[in-house]
Legacy VTK file of the C-alpha trace (Angstrom):
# vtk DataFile Version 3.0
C-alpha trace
ASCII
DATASET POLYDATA
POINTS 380 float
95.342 7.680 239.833
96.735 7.529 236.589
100.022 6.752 237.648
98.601 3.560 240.037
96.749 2.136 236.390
99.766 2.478 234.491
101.619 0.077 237.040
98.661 -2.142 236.828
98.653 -2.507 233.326
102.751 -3.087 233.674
102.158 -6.031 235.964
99.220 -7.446 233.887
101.957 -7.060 230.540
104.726 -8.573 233.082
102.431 -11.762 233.816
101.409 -12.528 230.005
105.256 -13.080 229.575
105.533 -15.093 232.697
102.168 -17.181 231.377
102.917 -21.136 232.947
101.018 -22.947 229.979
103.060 -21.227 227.268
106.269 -21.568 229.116
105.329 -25.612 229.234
104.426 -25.184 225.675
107.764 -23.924 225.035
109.981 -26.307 227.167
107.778 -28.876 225.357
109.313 -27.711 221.844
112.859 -27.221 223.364
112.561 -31.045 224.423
111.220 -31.630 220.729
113.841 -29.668 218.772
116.862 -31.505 220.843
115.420 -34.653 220.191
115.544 -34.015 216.500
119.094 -32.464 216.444
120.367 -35.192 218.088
123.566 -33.667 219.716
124.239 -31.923 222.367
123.710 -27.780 221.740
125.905 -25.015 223.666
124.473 -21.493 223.110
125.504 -18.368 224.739
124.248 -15.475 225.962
126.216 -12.108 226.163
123.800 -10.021 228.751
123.967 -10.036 232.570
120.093 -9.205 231.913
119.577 -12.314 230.503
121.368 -14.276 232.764
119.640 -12.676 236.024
116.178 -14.090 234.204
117.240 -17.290 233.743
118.800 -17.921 237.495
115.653 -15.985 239.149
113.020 -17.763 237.370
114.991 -21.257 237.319
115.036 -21.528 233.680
117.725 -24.050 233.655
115.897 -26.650 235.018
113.406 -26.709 232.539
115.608 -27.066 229.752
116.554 -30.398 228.206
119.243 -32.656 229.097
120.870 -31.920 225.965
121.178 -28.146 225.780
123.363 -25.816 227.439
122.971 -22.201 227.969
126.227 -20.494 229.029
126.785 -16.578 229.639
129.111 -14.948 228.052
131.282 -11.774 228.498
128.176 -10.002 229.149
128.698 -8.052 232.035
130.586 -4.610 231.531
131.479 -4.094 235.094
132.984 -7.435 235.093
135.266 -6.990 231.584
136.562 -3.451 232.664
139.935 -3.930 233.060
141.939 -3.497 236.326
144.263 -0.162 235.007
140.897 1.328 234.173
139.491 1.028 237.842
143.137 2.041 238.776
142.565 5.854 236.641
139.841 6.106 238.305
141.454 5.187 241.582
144.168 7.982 240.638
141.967 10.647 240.085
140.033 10.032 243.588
143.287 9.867 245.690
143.853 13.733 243.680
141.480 14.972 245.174
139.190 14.762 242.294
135.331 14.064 242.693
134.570 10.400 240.959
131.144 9.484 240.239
130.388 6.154 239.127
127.266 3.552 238.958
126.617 1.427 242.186
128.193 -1.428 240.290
131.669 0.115 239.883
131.879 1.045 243.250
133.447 -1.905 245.248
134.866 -3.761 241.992
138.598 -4.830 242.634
141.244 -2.506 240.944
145.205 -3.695 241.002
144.912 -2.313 244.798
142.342 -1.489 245.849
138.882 -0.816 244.694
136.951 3.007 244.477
134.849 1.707 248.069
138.268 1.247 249.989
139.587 4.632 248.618
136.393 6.040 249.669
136.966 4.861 253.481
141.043 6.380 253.390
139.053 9.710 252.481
138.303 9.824 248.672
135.285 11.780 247.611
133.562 8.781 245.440
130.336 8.883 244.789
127.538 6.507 243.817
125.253 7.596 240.847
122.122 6.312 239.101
122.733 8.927 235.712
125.480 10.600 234.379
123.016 13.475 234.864
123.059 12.885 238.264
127.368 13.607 237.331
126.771 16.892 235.651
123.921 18.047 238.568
127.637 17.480 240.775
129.528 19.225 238.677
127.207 22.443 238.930
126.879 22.659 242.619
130.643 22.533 243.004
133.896 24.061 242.056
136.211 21.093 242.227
137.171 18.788 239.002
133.998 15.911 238.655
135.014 12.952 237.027
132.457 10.770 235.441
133.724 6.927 235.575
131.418 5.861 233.048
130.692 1.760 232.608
128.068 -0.142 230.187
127.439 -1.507 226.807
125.774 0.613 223.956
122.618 1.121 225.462
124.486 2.943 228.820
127.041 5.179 226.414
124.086 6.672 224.211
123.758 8.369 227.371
126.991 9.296 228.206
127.051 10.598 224.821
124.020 12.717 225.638
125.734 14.278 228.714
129.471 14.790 226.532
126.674 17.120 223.780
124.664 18.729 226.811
127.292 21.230 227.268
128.538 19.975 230.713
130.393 22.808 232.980
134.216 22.838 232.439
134.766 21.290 235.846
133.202 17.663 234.468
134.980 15.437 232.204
134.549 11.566 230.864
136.442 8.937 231.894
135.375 6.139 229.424
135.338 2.121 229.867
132.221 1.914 227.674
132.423 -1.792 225.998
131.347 -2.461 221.990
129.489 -6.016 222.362
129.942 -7.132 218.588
133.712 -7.445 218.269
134.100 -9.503 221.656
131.357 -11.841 220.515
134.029 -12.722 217.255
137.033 -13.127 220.001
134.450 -16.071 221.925
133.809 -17.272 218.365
137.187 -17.594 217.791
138.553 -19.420 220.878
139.876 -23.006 220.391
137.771 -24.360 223.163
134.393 -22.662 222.433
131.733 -25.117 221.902
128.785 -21.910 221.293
127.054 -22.971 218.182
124.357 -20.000 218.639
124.116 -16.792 220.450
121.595 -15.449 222.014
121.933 -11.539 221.416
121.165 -8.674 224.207
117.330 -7.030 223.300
118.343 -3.773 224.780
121.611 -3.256 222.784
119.473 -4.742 219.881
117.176 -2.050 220.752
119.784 0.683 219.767
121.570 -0.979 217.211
119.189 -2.682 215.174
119.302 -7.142 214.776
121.001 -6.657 211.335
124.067 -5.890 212.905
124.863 -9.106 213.753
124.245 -9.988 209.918
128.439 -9.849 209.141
129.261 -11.704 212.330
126.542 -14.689 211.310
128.768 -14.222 207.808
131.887 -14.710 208.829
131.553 -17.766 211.427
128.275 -19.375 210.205
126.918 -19.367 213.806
123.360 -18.277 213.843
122.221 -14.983 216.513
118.723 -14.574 217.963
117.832 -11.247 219.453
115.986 -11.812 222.383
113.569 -10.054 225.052
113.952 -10.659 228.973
110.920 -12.319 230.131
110.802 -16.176 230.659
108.806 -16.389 227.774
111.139 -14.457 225.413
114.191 -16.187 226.414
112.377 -19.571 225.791
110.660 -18.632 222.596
114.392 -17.310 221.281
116.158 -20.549 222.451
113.213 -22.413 220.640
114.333 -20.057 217.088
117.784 -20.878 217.951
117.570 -24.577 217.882
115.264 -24.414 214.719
118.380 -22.834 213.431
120.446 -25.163 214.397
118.371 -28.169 213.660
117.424 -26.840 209.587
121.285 -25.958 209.339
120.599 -22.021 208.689
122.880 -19.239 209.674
120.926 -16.488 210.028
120.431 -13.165 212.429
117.113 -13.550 213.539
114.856 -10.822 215.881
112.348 -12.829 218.641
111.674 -9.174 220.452
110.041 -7.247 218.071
107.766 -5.435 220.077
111.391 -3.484 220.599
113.988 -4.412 218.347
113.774 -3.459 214.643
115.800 -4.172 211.824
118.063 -1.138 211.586
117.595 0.120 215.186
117.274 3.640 217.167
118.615 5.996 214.580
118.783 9.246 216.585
120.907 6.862 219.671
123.271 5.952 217.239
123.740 9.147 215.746
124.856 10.433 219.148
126.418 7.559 220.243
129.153 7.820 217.220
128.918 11.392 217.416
130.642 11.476 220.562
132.742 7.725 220.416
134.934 5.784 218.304
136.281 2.112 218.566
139.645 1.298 219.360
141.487 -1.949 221.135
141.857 -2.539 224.849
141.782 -5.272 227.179
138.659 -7.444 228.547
139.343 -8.255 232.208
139.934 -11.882 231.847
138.988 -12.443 228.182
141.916 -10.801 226.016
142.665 -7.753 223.806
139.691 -6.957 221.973
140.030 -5.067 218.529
137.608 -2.017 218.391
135.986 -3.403 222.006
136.440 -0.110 223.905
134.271 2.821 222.974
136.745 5.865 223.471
135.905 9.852 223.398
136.560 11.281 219.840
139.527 13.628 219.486
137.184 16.927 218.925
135.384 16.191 222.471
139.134 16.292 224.090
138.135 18.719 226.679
135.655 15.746 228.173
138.362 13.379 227.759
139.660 12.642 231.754
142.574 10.775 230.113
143.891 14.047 228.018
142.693 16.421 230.827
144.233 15.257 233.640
147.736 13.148 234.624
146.755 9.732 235.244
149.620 6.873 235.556
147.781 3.654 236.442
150.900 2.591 236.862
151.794 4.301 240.345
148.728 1.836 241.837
149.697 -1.373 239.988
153.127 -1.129 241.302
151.795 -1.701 244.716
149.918 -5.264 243.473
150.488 -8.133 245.492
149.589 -11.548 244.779
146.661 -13.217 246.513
143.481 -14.971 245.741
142.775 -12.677 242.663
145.506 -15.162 241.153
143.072 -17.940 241.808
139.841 -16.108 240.352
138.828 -17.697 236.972
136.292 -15.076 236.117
137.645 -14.714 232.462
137.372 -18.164 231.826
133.890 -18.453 232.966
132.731 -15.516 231.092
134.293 -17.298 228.092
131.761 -20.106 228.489
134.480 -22.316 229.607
133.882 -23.076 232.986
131.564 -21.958 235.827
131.465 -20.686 238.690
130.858 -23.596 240.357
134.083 -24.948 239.119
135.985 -22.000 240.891
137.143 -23.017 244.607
136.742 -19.620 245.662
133.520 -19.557 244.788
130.673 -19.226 248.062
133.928 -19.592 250.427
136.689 -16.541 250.333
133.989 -15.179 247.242
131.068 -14.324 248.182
129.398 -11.105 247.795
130.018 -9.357 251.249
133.850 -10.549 250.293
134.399 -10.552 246.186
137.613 -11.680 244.963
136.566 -10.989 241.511
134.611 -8.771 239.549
131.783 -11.233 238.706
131.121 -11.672 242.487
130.785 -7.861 242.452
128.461 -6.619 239.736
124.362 -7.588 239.598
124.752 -8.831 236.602
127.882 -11.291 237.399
127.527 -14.712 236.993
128.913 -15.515 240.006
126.952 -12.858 241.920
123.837 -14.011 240.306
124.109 -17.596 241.038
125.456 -17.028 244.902
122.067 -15.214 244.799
119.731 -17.514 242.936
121.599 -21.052 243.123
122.120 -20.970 238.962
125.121 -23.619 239.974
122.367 -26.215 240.879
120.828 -26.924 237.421
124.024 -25.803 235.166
125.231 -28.314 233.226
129.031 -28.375 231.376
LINES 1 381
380 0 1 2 3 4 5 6 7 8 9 10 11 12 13 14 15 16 17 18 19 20 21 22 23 24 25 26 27 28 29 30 31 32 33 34 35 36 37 38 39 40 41 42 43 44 45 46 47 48 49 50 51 52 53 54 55 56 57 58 59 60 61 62 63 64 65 66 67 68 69 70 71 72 73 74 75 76 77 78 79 80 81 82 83 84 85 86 87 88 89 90 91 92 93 94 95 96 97 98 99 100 101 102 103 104 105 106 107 108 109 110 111 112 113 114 115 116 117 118 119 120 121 122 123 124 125 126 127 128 129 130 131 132 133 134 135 136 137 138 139 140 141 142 143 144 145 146 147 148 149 150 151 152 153 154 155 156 157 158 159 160 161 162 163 164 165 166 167 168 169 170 171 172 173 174 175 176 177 178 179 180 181 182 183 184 185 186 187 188 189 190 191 192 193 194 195 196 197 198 199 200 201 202 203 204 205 206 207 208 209 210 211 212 213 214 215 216 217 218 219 220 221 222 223 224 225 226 227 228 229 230 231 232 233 234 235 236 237 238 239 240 241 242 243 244 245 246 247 248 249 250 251 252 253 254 255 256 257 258 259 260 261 262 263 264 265 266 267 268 269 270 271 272 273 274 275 276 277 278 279 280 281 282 283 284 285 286 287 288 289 290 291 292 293 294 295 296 297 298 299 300 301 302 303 304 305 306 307 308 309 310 311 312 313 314 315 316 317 318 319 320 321 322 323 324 325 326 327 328 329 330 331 332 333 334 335 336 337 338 339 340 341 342 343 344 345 346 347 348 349 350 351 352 353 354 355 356 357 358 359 360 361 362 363 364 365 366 367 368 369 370 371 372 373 374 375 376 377 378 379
């Protein structure tokens, strides 16, 4: 009984967000602010979250002529590079047990991907939790591997599992991305146009908005963090433009029924506990300083990389080119193009067929718009 009210009460909340008259209200001040700018306006997202909202509840089409809202590198199963999903693809043909989110599973390695290992005999399985890793771990004797994805909100709890005091027979194998330093490479690219960004409320949530206080700094380009309802993505592209329009460069929160100034304390605390920064590649972006999160050197013994011989190279040697060649998935989650300007998009891409990782993952922009139509009201 009490469960069935609580779900009311969730719907009721879900519909006050979803209100038509405010989001008319809203659209109505969008139109209002771009008028008074004058100029066409780029901003970018950098959440696959975000993007989902906007394509599902046709977003674009209310906006005005003159604004553009492009997603960024903001899907972590899309940016993990393809030698990462090749490690992983090493340790399953050993005969080690790979758990990984649904996401991961059929994303395209050098080769071949963790689903078509699966089907030559691989034991790869699909998980919801790491916890759901570490309950496989203790019903088995055999090596687990934990092929852990996400942002900062999905390593505070691989963190949690690394300080849980996993058996000896499960270790890490870490592509966790760090959002803030790829949002300076975007910033930094000759052909970006962004001139805001709107900022993930879920990272925000663990992190804290002021974060993105050196970033606004440094390249005078002004960050909302923002919820995922179609009224909070309106009401932060509203505060973005007012940016814009008065001139100000400022890190602004527009979810703070979640997102406070300094953030979840106690996630943090584990989540550098456990991790550190260093460099890697961004499938299709570009080296990233401090963009991977990696396993400290005092948690070595959940490290898959020092535990175990991995040479990525042994499955990258068998590459071969084909359509991957063609796929311009880094340049549209640079904000460059879309996928509507990729002929592989719909045709040899499509979802029951990816080429590339953004066809793959929920929170692709390809994937998304195949699903929702996002192409039809996108404007470059």
């Amino acid at each position: 009984m009490m469960g069935e009210a609580m779900r009311v009460e969730a719907a009721a909340r879900r519909l006050e967000f979803r209100d038509p008259k405010r989001a008319q209200a809203l659209t109505k001040a969008l139109a209002s602010l771009c008028q008074e700018i004058g100029r066409p306006v780029s901003i970018m997202h950098v959440c696959g979250t975000h993007e989902q909202a906007i394509a599902r509840f046709g977003l674009r089409s209310l906006l005005p002529e003159k604004l553009t809202v492009l997603m960024g590198p903001g899907c972590p199963v899309c940016v993990t590079d393809m030698p990462e999903v090749d490690e992983a693809v090493v340790l399953a043909r050993q005969g080690v047990i790979v758990a990984t989110f649904g996401d991961m599973f059929r994303v395209p390695g050098s080769v071949r991907s963790l689903a078509e290992v699966k089907a030559e005999g691989a034991d790869v399985r699909v998980v919801y939790s790491p916890f759901e890793a570490l309950r496989i771990a203790r019903e088995t004797e055999r090596e687990v591997v934990f092929f852990a994805t996400g942002f900062e909100t999905t390593a505070v709890a691989t963190a949690a599992l690394v300080l849980a005091s996993p058996p000896q027979n499960l270790a890490i194998l870490s592509a966790h991305k760090y959002i803030p330093p790829v949002m300076e490479i975007v910033a930094e690219m000759p052909q970006t146009r962004v001139q805001g960004f709107l900022a993930a409320g879920h990272a925000a949530t663990i992190t804290g908005w002021r974060i993105f206080e050196r970033f606004v700094a440094r390249h005078r380009i002004p960050v909302v963090a923002g919820g995922f309802e179609p009224l909070d993505i309106l009401a932060a592209l509203a505060e973005l433009l007012r940016l814009i329009r008065d001139g100000e460069t400022r890190a602004v929160n527009a979810y703070p029924r979640c997102v406070t100034a300094d953030g979840n304390r106690q996630a943090q605390r584990l989540l550098w506990e456990v991790f550190e920064t260093e460099g890697g590649n961004w499938r299709g972006i570009a080296h990233v300083p401090n963009g991977n999160l990696r396993l400290r050197a005092k948690y070595a013994w959940a490290d898959a990389r020092r535990r175990f011989d991995i040479d990525p190279s042994s499955i990258s040697a068998e590459a071969r080119p084909g359509l991957s060649q063609e796929c311009i998935c880094g340049n549209i989650m640079a904000g460059i193009a879309s996928p509507y300007d990729c002929r592989l998009f719909g045709a040899e891409c499509a979802p029951q067929n990816p080429v590339g990782a953004c066809m793959v993952s929920s929170e692709g922009t390809c994937k998304i718009w195949h699903e929702y139509g996002g192409h039809l009201s996108f404007r470059t």
